[in-house]
C-alpha positions as CSV (number, residue, x, y, z in Angstrom):
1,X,-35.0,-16.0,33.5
2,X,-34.9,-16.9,30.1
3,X,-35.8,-20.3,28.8
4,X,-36.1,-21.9,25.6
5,X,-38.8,-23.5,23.2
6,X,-39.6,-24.7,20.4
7,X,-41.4,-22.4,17.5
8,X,-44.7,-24.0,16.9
9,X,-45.6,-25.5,13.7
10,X,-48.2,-22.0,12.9
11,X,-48.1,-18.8,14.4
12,X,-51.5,-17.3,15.6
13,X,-51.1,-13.7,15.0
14,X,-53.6,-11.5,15.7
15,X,-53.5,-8.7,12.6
16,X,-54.9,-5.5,11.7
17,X,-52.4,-4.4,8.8
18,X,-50.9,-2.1,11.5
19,X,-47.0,-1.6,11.4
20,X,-46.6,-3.4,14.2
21,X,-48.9,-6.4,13.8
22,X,-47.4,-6.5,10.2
23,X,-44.2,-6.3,11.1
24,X,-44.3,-9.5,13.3
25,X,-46.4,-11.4,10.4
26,X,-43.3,-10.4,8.1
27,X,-40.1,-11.1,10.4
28,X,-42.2,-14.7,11.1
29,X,-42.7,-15.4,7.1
30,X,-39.3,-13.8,5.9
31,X,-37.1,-14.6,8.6
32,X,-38.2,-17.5,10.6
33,X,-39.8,-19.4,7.5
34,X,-42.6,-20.0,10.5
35,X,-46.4,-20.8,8.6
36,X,-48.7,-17.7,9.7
37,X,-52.1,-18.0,10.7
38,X,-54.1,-14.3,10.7
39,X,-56.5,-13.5,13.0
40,X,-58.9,-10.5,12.4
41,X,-61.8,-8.9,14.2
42,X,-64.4,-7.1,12.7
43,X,-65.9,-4.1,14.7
44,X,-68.6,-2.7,13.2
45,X,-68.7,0.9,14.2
46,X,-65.0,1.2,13.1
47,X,-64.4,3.2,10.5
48,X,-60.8,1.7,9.8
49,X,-62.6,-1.7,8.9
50,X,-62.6,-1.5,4.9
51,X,-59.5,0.6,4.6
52,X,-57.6,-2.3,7.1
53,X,-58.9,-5.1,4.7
54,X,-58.1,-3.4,1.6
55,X,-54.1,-3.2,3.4
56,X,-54.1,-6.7,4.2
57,X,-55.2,-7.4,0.4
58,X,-52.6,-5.4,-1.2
59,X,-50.0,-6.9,1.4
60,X,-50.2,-10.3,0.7
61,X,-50.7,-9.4,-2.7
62,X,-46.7,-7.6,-2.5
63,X,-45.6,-10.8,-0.3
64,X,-47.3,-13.8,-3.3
65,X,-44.9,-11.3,-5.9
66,X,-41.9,-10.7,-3.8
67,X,-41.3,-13.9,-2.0
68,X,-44.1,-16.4,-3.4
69,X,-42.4,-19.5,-0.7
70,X,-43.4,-17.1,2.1
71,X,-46.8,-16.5,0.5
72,X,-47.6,-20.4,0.6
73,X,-46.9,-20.7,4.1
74,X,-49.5,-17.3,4.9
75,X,-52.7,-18.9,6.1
76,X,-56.1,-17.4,5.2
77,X,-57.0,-14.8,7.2
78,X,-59.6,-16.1,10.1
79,X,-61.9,-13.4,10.4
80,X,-65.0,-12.9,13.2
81,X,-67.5,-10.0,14.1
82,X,-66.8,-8.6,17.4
83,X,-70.9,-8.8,18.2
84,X,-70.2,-12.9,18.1
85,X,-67.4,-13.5,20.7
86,X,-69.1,-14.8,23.7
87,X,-69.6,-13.1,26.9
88,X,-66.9,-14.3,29.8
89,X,-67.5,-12.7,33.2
90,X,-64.2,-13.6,34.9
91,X,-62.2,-11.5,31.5
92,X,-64.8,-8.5,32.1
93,X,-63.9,-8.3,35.9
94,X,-60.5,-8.7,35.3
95,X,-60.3,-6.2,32.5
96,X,-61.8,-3.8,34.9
97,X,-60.0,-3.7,38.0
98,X,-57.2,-3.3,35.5
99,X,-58.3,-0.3,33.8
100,X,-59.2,0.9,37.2
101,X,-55.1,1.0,37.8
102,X,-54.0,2.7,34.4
103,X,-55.0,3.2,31.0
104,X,-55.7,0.3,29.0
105,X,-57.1,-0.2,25.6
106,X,-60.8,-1.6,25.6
107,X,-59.5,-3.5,22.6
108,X,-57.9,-6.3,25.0
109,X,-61.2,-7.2,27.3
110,X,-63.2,-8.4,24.2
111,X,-59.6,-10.0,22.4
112,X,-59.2,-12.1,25.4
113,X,-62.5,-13.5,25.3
114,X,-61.7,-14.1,21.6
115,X,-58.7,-16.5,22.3
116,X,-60.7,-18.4,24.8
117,X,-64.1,-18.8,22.5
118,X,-61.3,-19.3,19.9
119,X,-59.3,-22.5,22.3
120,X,-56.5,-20.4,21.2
121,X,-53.4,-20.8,24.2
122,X,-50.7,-18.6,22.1
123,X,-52.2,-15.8,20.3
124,X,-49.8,-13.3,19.4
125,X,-50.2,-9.5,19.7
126,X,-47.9,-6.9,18.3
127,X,-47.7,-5.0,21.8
128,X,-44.5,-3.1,21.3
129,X,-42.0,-1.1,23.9
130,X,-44.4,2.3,23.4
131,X,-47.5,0.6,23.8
132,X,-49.5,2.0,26.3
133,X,-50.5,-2.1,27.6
134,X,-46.7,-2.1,28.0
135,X,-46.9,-0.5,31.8
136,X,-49.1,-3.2,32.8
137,X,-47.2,-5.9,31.3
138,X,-43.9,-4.8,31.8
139,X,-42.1,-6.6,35.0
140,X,-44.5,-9.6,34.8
141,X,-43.6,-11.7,31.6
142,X,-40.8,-13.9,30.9
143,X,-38.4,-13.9,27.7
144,X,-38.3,-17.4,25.4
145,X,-36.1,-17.9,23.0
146,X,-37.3,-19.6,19.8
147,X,-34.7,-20.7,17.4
148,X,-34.9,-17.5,15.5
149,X,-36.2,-15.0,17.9
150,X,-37.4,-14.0,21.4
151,X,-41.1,-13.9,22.4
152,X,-42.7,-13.0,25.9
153,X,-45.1,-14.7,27.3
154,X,-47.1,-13.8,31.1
155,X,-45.2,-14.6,33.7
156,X,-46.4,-18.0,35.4
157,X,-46.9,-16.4,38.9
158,X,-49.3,-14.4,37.6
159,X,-51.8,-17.4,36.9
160,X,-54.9,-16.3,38.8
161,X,-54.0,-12.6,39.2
162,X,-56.0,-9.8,36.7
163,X,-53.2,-9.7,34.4
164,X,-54.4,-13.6,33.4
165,X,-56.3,-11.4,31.4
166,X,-53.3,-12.0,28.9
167,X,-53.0,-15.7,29.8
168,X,-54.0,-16.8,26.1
169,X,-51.3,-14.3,24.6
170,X,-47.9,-14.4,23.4
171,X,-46.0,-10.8,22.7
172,X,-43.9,-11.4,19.7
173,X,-42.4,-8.0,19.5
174,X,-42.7,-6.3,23.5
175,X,-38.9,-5.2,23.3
176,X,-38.6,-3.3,20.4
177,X,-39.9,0.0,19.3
178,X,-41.4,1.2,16.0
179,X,-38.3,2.3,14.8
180,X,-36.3,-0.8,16.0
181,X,-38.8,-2.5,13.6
182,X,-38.4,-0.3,10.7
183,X,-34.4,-0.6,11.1
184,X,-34.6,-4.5,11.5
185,X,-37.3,-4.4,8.4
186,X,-34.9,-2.0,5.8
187,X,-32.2,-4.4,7.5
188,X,-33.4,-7.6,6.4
189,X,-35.1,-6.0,2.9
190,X,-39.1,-6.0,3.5
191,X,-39.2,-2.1,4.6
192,X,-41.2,-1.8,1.6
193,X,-43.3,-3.8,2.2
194,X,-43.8,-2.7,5.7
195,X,-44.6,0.5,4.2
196,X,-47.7,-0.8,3.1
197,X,-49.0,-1.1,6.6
198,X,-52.6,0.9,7.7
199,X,-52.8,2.7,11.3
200,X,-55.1,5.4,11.2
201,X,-59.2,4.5,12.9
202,X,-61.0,7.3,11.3
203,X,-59.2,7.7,7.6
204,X,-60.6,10.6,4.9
205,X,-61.1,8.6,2.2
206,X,-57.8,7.4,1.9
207,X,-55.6,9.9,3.8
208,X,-55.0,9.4,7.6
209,X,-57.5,11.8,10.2
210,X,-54.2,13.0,12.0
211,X,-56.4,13.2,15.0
212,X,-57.1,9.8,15.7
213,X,-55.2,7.9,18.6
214,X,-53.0,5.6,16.3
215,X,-52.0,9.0,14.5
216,X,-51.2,10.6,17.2
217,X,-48.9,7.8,18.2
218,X,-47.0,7.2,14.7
219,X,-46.1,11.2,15.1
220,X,-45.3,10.1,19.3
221,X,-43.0,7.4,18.0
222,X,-41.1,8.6,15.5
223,X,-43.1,7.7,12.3
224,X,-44.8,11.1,11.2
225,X,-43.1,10.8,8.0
226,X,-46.2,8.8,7.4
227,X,-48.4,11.2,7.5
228,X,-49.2,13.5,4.5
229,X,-49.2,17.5,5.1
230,X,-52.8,18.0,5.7
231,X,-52.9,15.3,8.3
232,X,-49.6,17.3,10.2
233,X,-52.0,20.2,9.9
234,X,-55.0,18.7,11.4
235,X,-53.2,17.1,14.4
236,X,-51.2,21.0,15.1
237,X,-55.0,22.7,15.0
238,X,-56.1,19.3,17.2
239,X,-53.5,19.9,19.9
240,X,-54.6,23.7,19.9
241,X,-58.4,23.1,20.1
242,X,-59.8,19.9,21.0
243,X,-62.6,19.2,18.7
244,X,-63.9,16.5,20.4
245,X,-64.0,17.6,23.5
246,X,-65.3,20.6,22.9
247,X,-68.3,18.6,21.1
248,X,-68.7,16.5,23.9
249,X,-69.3,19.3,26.0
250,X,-71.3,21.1,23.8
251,X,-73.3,18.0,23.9
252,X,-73.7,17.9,27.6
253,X,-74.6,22.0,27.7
254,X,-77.4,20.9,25.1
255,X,-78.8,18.3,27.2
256,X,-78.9,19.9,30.1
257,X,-80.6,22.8,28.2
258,X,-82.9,20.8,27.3
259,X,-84.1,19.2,30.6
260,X,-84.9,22.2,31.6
261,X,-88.7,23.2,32.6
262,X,-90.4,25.3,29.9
């Protein structure tokens, strides 16, 4: 059933200069007039990290010229290091009898735990149609209408269940797919600004791996128009021979090797 609300006064948005994270942060400023409040967590090991900053830079930078009254109402971005979210034993467990069922991006055990450190009740997260969190979501959240817009939110018989793993959340953009968004986005007139959106978690300098999971999935999803030549060329000789698996086991051969007795 579908109810209504209110918009709240700022949007938490959880952001990662990712199409689909930046889509929602533009269709909020551009065509809800909603205030935006970033959220963005800093792993380490990633190698995305500088090359996701540097996007979310240039972005508002393109937003302040283009529409400087939707630039005033984009918050600062609130930014933490993964290593400093606190440990919560009840999201752990429930993150892994999840994962036990299906697939499910580690990404979301440690994010939950931010939104409760956080006291955040309505953090939103670009999980979109394709998304692979999608299956587990799918069938147990409800659709509310905001003035402007439907969000989804978990369902409220699943209070208690694993899937409160998403309690804190709100899913801004779980019925549309990437290409609805680019449609809706040269639609409304911020395509090129969309365009200016980061995916790829292990970039060559500044050219996506092709190899990478979030490049595998703009080629899955319709957007591999995105990806320059040499990237195309990578993900063909990918699909043919497995690098990293191969290394993987390589790496296992070598270990065992060397356990052996001399």
């Amino acid at each position: 059933m579908t109810r209504d609300e209110d918009v709240s006064a700022t949007h938490d948005l959880l952001w990662t200069s990712g199409w689909d994270s930046t889509f929602r942060l533009l269709s909020a400023l551009l065509l809800e007039d909603a205030r935006v409040r970033p959220h963005y967590i800093v792993d380490p090991p990633r190698a995305s990290t500088h090359a996701e900053l540097a996007t979310m830079a240039r972005i508002r930078d393109a937003i302040a010229a283009e529409h400087p009254e939707a630039s005033a109402r984009l918050h600062p971005t609130c930014i933490t290091f993964k290593p400093a979210i606190p440990r919560i034993g009840i999201t752990t467990n429930r993150f892994d009898n999840l994962v036990a069922r299906a697939h499910l991006g580690t990404q979301y055990e440690w994010l939950a735990r931010y939104a409760a450190g956080a006291g955040l009740v309505d953090l939103e997260l670009a999980i979109h149609h394709d998304d692979k969190a999608h299956v587990h979501l799918d069938g147990h959240v409800v659709p509310i209408r905001t003035r402007s817009s439907t969000i989804y939110r978990l369902g409220p018989g699943e209070a208690g269940s694993d899937l409160a793993l998403f309690e804190r959340f709100s899913f801004p953009v779980f019925d549309l797919t990437k290409l609805d968004m680019q449609r809706i986005a040269a639609g409304k007139g911020f395509a090129d600004l969309l365009e200016l959106s980061w995916f790829c978690h292990r970039p060559l300098g500044t050219t996506p791996c092709g190899v990478c999971g979030p490049c595998f999935d703009a080629i899955r999803e319709g957007l591999g128009r995105r990806l320059p030549r040499a990237s195309h060329v990578r993900n063909r000789i990918y699909r043919v021979v497995p690098w990293r698996k191969v290394a993987s086991k390589l790496g296992q051969l070598t270990g065992r090797a060397s356990a052996q007795p001399a």
